[in-house]
N, C-alpha and C positions, 0 to 999 in steps of 0.2 A: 607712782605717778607717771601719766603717760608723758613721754620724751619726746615723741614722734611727730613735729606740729602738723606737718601736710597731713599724715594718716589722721590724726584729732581733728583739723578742719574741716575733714571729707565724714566723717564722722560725728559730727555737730550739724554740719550742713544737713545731711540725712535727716537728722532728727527733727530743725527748722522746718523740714517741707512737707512736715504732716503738719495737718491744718488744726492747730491746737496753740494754744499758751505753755512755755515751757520754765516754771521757774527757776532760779538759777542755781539755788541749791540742788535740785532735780538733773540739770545738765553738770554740775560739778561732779554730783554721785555717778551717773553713768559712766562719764570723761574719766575719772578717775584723778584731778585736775583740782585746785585751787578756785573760788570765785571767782577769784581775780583774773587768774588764767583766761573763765571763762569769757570774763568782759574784753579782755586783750584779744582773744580769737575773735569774737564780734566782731569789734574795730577793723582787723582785718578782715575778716567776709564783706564787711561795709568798705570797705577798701577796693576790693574786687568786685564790687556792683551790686552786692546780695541786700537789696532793703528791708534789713533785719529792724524789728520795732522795740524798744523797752519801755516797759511799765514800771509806775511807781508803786512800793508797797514795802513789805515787810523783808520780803521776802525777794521783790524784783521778778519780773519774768523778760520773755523774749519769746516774739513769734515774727516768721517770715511774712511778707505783706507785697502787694503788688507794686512793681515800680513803674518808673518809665522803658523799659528795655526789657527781654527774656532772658535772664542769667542761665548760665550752665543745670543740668536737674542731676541730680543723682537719685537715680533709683535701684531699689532693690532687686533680685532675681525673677519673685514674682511679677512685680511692676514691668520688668524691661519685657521678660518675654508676653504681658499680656497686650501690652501697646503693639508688639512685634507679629505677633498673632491678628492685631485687628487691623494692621497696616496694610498685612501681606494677605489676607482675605478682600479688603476693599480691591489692592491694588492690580491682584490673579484676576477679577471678576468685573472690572471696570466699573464699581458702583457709582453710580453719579456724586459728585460730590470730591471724592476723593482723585485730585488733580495731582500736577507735576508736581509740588508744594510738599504734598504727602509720600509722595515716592521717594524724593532728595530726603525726606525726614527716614523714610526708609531706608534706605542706601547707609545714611551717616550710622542710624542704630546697629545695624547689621556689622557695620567695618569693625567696631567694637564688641559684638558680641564674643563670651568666649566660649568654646567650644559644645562645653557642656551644652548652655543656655540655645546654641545652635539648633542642638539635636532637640530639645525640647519643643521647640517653634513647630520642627518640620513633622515630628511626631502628632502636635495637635493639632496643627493644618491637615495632615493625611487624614486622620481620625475623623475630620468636619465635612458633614456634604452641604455644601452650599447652594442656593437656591439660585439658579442661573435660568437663562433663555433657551438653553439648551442646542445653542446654535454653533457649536464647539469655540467660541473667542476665547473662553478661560486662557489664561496665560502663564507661564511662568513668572512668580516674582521678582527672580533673580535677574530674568531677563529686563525689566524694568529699570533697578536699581542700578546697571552696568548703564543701559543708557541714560540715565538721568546724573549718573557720573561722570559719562565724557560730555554731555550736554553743559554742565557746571564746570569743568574742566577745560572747555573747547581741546577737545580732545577726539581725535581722527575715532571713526568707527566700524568695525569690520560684521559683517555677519553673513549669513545665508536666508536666502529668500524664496521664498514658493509661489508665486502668482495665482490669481483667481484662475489660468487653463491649467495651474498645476506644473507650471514650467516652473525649473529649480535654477538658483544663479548666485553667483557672492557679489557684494555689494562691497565697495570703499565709500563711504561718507562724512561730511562734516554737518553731525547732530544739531538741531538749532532747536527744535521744540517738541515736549508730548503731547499730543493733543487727547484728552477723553471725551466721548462723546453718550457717554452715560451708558453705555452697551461694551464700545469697542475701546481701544487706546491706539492711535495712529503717531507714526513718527515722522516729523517736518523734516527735511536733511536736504542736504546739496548731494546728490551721486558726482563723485569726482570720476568714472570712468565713462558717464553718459552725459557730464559737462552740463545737467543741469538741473533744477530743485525737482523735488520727489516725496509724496506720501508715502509711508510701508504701513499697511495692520500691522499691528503688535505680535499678535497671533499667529501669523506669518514666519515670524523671524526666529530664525535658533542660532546658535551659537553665537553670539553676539561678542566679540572681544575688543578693548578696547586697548587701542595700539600705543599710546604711549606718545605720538606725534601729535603735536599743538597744531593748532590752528588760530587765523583771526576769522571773526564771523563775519559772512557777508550778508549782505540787506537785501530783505525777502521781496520777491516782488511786489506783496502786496503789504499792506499796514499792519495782520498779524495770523499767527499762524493757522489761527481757528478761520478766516478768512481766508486764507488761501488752502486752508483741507475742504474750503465748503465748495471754494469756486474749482477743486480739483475733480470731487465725487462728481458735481454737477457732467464738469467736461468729460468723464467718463461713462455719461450717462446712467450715474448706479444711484440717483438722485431722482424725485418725483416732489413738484410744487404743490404747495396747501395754504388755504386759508379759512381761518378760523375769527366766527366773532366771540367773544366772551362778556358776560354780566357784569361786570367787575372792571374799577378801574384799572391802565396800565403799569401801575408799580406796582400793581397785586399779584397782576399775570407775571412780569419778570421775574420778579422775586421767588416765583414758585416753580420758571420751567429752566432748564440749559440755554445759554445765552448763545449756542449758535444753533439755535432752534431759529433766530429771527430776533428782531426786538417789537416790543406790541404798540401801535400807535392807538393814543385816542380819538373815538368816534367822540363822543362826548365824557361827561364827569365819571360819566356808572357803568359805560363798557368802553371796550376797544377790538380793536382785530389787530392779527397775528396772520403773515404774510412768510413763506419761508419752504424752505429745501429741506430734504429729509430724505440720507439713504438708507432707513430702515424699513422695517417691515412696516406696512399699516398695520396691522395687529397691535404691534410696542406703542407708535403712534397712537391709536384711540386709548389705548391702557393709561399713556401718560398724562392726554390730556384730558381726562376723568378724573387724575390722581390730582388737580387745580384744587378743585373743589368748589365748585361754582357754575351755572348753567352757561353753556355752549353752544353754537351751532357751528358744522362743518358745512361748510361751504366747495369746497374743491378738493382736491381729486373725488371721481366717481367711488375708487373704492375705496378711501375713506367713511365717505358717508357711507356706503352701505355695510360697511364693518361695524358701524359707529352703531347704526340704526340694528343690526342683529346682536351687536354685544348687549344694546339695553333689551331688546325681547329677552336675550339672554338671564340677566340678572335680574330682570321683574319676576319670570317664571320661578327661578331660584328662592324669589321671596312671599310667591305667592303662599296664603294657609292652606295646606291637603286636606 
């Protein structure tokens, strides 16, 4: 009979969070445990937050159910390294989607990987060619994770930097935000030797170490960071304005584009237009706003529209019958 309670509750727990009914005889025989045992370890995980469920019956079960709160997870080798794998693909690659949120969730997985499971990750990332823009921003993941932990930590941050003429420099900063902008991942930060806030590309940045020295955060100039990375690109002139009308009402369009694209106001019930700053390629640009799914007209910039209007000769000829 197992002795061990923390290793049998970490071991019960496990079992709970496959999505299944577990009857109690079932978890006695695995546990190696008493019934009773078993029902006592429940009581405890329902103790510690776990909203474990019993059924009535012959036999009794137990399965895990959703609560109000995310309990701790415990997962398997397979499990940890395949979430570890889809993290640090989104997060290398700046997928849209996959925010700060994702990255601290990556940072914490990683701190506890153990070594084995390490090697594994970097083995199957190496292995993956991932479909990028091809405009070198890939980044390192690690590099992320370091900042999204002094970011959490208010925790001073050191690294090296290359500027778009290619000029190299170290930086001291106190991190405040990651911004992703579905391509790139920029960092919000205060330069404490240039005495004042500052965007970095992600991409940009090597050696990134975090020193150890606290900090309190101070309040950005403007209301948040994806607003002040928009009004910074702008001021540096690597920004170009557009406007777009769309078929579709405006919580169609938000819902489907990055929110510092702009937000869409409505013209009337069945469309609206989209007003906004974009330091990307028009190329990404017409790609994206085709990916809505819903008809369009481009309006501003000139080479918008004329991108817009060759991508569709484009893809009709693609679909013509030979």
């Amino acid at each position: 009979m197992s002795t061990d309670t923390p290793a049998r509750l970490l071991q019960l727990l496990s079992l709970l969070q496959t999505p299944r009914e577990w009857p109690g005889g079932e978890l006695s025989e695995r546990l190696g445990v008493s019934r009773r045992t078993v029902r006592r370890d429940v009581d405890r995980l329902r103790e510690l937050g776990y909203p474990v469920q019993a059924t009535m019956g012959a036999d009794g079960g137990y399965r895990l159910v959703a609560g109000k709160a995310m309990p701790p997870l415990v997962l398997d080798d397979e499990e940890a390294v395949a979430i570890a794998v889809g993290l640090r693909a989104g997060a290398g690659h700046a997928v849209e989607g996959v925010d700060e949120a994702s990255v601290r969730a990556l940072a914490k997985l990683e701190q506890v990987l153990p070594s084995r499971l390490r090697h594994r990750v970097s083995t199957l990332q190496a292995a993956t060619t991932p479909l990028t823009s091809g405009d070198g921003a890939s980044i390192a993941p690690e590099t992320l994770t370091v900042m999204a932990s002094t970011i959490a930590g208010r925790e001073l941050l050191r690294f090296a930097y290359r500027a778009k003429d290619g000029a190299e420099s170290r930086r001291r900063t106190e991190p405040y935000r990651l911004v992703s902008t579905g391509r790139r991942w920029y960092l919000v930060a205060y330069d404490l030797d240039r005495a004042d806030w500052r965007t970095f590309r992600v991409d940009r940045v090597a050696d990134p170490f975090a020193t150890g020295a606290r900090f309190t955060p101070r309040e950005l100039p403007t209301g948040s960071a994806a607003e002040y990375l928009r009004q910074s690109m702008h001021g540096r002139q690597e920004t170009y304005e557009f406007a777009v009308t769309f078929a579709a009402p405006a919580e169609y369009i938000a819902a489907r584009l990055p929110g510092w694209l702009g937000v869409p106001e409505p013209v009337d019930e069945r469309s609206c237009r989209l007003r906004g700053s974009s330091g990307d390629a028009v190329e990404w640009l017409a790609v994206r706003l085709a990916m809505v799914n819903c008809e369009f007209t481009v309006h501003e910039p000139v080479e918008l529209v004329e991108y817009v209007r060759q991508l569709g000769g484009r893809l009709s000829r693609a679909t013509a019958s030979g």
